[in-house]
N, C-alpha and C positions, 0 to 999 in steps of 0.2 A: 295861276292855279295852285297858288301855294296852299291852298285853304283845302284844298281837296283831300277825300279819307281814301276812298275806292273807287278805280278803275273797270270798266271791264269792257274787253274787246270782243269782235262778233264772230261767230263760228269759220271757219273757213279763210281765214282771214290771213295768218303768217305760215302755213303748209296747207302742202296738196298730200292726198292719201297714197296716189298711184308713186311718184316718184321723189319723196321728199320728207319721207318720213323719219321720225327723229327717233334712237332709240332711248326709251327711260332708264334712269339709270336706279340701281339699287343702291344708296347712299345713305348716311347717316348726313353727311354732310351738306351745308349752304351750298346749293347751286352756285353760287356765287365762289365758293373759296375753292371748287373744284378745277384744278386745268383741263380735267381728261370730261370734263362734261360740256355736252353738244353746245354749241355757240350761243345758241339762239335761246335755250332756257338760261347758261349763266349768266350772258346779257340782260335776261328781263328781271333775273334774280337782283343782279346787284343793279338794276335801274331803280328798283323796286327799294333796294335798301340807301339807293343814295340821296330819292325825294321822300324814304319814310313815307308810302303810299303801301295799301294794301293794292292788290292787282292780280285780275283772271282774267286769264287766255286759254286759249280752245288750239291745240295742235292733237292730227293724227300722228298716234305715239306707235312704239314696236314696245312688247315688254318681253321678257326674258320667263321662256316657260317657268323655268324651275325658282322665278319668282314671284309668280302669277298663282294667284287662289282660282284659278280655275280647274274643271278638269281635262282640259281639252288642251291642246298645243296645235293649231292652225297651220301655221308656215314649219313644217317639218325642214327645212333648207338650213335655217339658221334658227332653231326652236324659240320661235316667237309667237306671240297672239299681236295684233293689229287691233288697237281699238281710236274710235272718235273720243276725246280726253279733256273736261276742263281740269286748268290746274290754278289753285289759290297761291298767291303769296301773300307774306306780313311783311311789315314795315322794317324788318330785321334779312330781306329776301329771302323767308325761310318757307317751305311749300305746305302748306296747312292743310292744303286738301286737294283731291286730286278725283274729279268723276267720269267713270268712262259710261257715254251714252248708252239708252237702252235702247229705246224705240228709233231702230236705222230709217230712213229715209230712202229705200235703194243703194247704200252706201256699197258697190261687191266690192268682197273680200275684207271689208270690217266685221269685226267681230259682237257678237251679243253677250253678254256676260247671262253666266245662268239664273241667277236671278239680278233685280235694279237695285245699284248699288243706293243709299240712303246716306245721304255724304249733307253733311254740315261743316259750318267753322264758325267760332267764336271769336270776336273782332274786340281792339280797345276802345270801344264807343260805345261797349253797352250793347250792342245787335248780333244774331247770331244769324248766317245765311243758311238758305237753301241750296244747294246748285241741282240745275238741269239745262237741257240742251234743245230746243230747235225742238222736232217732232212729243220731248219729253209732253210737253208743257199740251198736248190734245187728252193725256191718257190719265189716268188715276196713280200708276204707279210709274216714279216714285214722287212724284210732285201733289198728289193728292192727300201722300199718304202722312207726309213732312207737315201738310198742313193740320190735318189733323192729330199730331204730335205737339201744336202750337208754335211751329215756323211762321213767321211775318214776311218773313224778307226774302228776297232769290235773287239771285243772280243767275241773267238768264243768255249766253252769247249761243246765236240763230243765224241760220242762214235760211230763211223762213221764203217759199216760192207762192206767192200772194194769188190768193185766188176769189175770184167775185160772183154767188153775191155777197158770201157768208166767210170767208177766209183768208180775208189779206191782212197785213203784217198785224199793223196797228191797231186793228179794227178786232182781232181775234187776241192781241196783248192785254188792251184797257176791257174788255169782255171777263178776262178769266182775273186778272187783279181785282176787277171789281166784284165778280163774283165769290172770293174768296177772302176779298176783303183783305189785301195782301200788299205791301211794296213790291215792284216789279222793277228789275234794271235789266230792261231789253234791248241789248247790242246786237243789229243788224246786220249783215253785209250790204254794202251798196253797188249792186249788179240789176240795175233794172231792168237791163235787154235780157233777163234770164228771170226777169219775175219778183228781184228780192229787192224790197228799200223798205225802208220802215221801221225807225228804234224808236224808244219812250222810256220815262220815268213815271212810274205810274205807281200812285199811292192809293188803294183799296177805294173805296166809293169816293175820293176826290178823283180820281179819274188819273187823267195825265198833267203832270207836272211840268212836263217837256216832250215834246213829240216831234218828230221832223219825217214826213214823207217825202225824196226825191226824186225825179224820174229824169233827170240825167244822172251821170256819171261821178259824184260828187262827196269830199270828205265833210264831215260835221260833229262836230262836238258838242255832247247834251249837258248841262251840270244845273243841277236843282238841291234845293235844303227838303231832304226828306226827313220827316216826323218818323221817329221812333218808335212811338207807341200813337199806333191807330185808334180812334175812337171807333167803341162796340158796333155791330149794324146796327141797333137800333140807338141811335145817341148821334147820326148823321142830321145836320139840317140845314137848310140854304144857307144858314152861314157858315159850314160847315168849309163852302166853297171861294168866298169872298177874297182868299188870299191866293189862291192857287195861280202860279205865273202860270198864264198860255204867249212865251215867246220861246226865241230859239238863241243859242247863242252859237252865232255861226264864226266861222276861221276867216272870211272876209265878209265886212258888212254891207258889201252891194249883192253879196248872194244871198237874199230869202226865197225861202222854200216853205213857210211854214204858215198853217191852218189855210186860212183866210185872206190870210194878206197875200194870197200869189195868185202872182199876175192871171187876169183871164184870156190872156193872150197868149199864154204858156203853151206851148205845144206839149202833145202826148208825147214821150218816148219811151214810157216805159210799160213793156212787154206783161200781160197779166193772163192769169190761167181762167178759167171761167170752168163752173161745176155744172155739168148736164143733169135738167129739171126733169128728161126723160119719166122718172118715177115718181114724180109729184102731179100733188092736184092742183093745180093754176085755175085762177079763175081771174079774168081780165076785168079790169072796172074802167065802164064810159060814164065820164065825167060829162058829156055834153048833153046828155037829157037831164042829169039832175048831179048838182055841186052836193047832196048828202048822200053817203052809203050807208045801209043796214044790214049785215048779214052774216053768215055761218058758211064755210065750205071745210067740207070733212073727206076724209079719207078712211078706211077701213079701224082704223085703230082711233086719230085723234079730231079734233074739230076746230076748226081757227074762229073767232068770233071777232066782228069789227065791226068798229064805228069811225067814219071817217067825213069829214068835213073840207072841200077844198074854197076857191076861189081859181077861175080860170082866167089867166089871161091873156090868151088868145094866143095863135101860130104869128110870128114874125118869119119877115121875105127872108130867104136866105141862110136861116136857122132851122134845126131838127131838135124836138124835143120830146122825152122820154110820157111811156107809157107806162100804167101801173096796175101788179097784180098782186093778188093776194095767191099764197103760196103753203102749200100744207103737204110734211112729209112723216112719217115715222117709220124707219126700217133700217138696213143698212146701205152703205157706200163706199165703193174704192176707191183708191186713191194713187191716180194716174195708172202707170203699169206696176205699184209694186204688187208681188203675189203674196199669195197666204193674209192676205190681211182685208177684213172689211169694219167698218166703224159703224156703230150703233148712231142715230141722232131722230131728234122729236123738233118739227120748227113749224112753227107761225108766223109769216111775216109776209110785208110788203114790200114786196122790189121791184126798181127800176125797168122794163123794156123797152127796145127801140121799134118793136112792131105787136102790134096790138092782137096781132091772129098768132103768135107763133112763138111759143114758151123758149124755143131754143135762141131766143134775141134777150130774155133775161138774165141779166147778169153779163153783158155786154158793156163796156163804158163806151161814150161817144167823146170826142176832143171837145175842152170845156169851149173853147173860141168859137164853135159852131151850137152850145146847147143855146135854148132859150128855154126857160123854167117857167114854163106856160103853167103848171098847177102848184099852187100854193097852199100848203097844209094848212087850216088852222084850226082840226081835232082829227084826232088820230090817236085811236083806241084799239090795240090787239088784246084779246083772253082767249085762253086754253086750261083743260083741263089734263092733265098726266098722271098717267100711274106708275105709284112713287117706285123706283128701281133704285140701283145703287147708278148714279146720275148725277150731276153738275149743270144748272140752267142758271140761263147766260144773259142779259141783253145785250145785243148784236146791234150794231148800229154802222149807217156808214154814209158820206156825204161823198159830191163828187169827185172834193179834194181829198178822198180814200184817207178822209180820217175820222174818226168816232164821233158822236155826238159828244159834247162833253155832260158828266152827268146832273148840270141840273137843267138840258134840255128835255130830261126823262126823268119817269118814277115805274119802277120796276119792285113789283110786291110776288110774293110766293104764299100762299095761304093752307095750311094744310085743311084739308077737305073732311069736316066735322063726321063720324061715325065710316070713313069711304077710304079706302087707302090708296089715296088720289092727293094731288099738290092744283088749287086753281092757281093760276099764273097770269098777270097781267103785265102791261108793257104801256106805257102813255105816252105822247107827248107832251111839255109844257111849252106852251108858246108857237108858234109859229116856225113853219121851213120851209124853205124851197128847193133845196140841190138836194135831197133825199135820194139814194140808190138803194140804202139797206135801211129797214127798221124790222126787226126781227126776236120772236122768243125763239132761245136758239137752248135744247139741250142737248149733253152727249149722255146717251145710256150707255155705259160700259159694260152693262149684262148682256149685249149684243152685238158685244165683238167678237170675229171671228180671229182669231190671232194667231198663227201657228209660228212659233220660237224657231227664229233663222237657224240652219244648221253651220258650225263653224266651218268658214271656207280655209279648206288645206292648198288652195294654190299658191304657188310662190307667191312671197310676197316682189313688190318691185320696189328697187333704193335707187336713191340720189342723192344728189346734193342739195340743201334747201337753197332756193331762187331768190329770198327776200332778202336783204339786207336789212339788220336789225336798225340802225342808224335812219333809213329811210321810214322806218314803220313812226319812229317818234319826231322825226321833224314831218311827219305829216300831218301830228296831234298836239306839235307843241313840247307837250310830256303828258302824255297819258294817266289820270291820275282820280282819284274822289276824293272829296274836300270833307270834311267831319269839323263842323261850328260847335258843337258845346256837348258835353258826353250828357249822357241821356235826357238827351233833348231834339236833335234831331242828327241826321246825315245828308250831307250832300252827295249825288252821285253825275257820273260822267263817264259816255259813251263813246266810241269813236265806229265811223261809215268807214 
């Protein structure tokens, strides 16, 4: 890994919020040269200065009211705010930057900062990052807002709880890189019995550069040569993609886990959330009077329009295989039990079910050793038409090994709508699929969120001791670290599960 530039580890990953929270300190000085600073930052500071790696990590931090640009003081006990915190280091282990998340997850007793902080850092490679966190990365601010400031790059450490048919890790990563046309370094945590597997390197309409979904319990290491300067969206073209690795570079070589090449013997183990279609309009499509569909299903607001072509071939003894429906939503939706919070979205698309009468079976995954892939795509055409909001549209994609199409399985055009203040939207396939569970025009209107700003919690905060040993966190990666090959030219980057 000598070659590596930057690092970054996945949310949740070296503290817990309830008992093990670190306090930050207000210093001028190298984490590194401090004795009186917390263990666990001067060890990553001077790790960080001793392989000359840049490196971000995600710990829930305590800060010191009377240091804190807020106005509020949460923990009256010992005058602290609690927040979810990445923190950058340089090559020199010195803390470049430091962002505490906006958009909480359920987190009680973290804190929301009054407005989202806007946190960059300028690297010796030539690239300048973004940071955000896990939930950041659904909303416009501050991750939309960077982009359009002309941010390219993010660093993105997640502890992301995967949901089907439109929100699991990877599937909603290579979505929003693509749609922004953006490098993405998304470090996952690997807890699949609680829903989270899923990192990638992902460079704007190449797609994923490295991707790894796990569904055991399992450490992995991403490292890819990312391009510095992304070609415009419109300067994309099949050869655009011709170089891009789809491999994994894993910590033992009898463990693959990655796209295509895993096993179909693999067992399911890992635990996925599923979104209730309740408020959508489904319409089921039977393939066995006719291998061609034509048609429109709308809903109050928008209209999905499809053309679809299969080939069936046929039920096998002892095998269950999925049914397929076209699916049309525009309104809001919440998100599990958090409160005060509902999300805007516009979708089109075709998804997977395991019974053909009963929309609450879509978005169900079946264990791949039992599917049999009785319908085989080979056209498959969504369009919709949207009125323009201030919005983000996406193509959504997702196969059974719960990972995206890569993009030049798809051609995804946005059209603005001549004299009509409307976006016609299309979605295609090139070529042929079979394991299809998600194909989808997937947008988020942000003008239809309901959001009401968590109020700071003043309950005690709770202390510990941190549980990790730092020494264990890197011989479990080796040395944690991102590789940088030739200054503006490109960057290599590198994950750790």
């Amino acid at each position: 890994m000598k070659e590596v530039d930057i690092m970054v580890l996945p949310e949740g990953l070296l503290n817990r919020r309830y008992n093990t929270t670190i306090l930050l300190p207000n210093t001028e000085k190298s984490y590194c040269d401090d004795p009186n600073i917390h263990f666990v930052l001067r060890n990553i500071s001077c790790a960080a200065r001793k392989v000359r790696k840049y490196v971000v990590i995600n710990l829930n931090v305590r800060v010191n009211c009377s240091h804190d640009d807020q106005s509020f003081c949460a923990y009256q006990d010992d005058s602290t705010n609690l927040y979810n915190m990445a923190i950058a280091f340089d090559r020199n282990g010195d803390m470049v930057a430091r962002y505490r998340k906006y958009h909480l997850f359920g987190e009680t007793g973290v804190q929301q900062t009054e407005k989202p902080d806007r946190i960059t850092f300028k690297t010796d490679f030539n690239v300048t990052f973004g940071v955000c966190i896990c939930f950041d990365l659904f909303f416009d601010e501050p991750t939309l807002d960077l982009v359009q400031q002309g941010i390219k790059h993010f660093v993105y450490p997640t502890k992301w709880y995967s949901e089907i048919p439109y929100l699991s890790a990877v599937q909603y990563q290579q979505s929003w890189a693509y749609a922004n046309n953006v490098n993405l370094l998304a470090a996952n945590i690997n807890l699949p019995d609680i829903k989270c597997s899923g990192s990638g390197i992902f460079s704007g309409r190449s797609g994923a550069l490295q991707v790894v979904v796990n569904e055991t319990p399992t450490t992995k290491i991403l490292v890819a040569k990312v391009p510095v300067h992304l070609p415009a969206d419109d300067e994309y073209s099949a050869n655009t993609f011709d170089n891009v690795i789809f491999k994994e570079t894993a910590m033992e070589s009898g463990d693959k886990h990655f796209g295509n090449n895993r096993s179909a013997e693999q067992t399911i183990a890992m635990n996925l959330g599923q979104e209730k279609l309740t408020d959508y309009t489904v319409k089921f499509l039977d393939f066995t009077a006719s291998h061609y569909k034509v048609g429109s299903v709308c809903n109050e607001a928008i209209c999905c329009n499809y053309t679809i072509e299969v080939t069936d071939n046929g039920e096998q003894k002892g095998k269950s295989s999925y049914s397929y429906a076209i699916t049309v939503f525009s309104g809001r939706r919440k998100h599990g039990t958090i409160e005060n919070l509902l999300t805007g979205q516009d979708i089109c698309g075709l998804v997977a079910c395991t019974d053909r009468n009963s929309k609450h079976s879509c978005g169900i995954r079946l264990p791949t050793a039992q599917v049999q892939n009785r319908y085989h795509f080979k056209k498959l055409h969504l369009r919709t038409v949207l009125s323009i909001t201030h919005m983000k549209i996406m193509p959504n994609t997702l196969t059974q090994q719960l990972l995206p199409l890569k993009p030049m399985e798809f051609e995804h055009q946005i059209f603005k709508v001549e004299g009509a203040d409307k976006y016609d939207v299309t979605l295609n396939l090139n070529g042929q699929q079979s394991d299809l569970l998600t194909f989808a025009i997937f947008s988020r209107d942000f003008d239809k969120d309901i959001y009401n700003q968590i109020t700071p919690n003043s309950a005690a905060s709770q202390k510990g001791t941190f549980i990790l040993i730092f020494c264990i966190v890197f011989s479990i990666s080796g040395i944690i670290s991102i590789e940088y090959i030739e200054k503006r030219v490109c960057y290599s980057a590198l994950m750790v599960e």
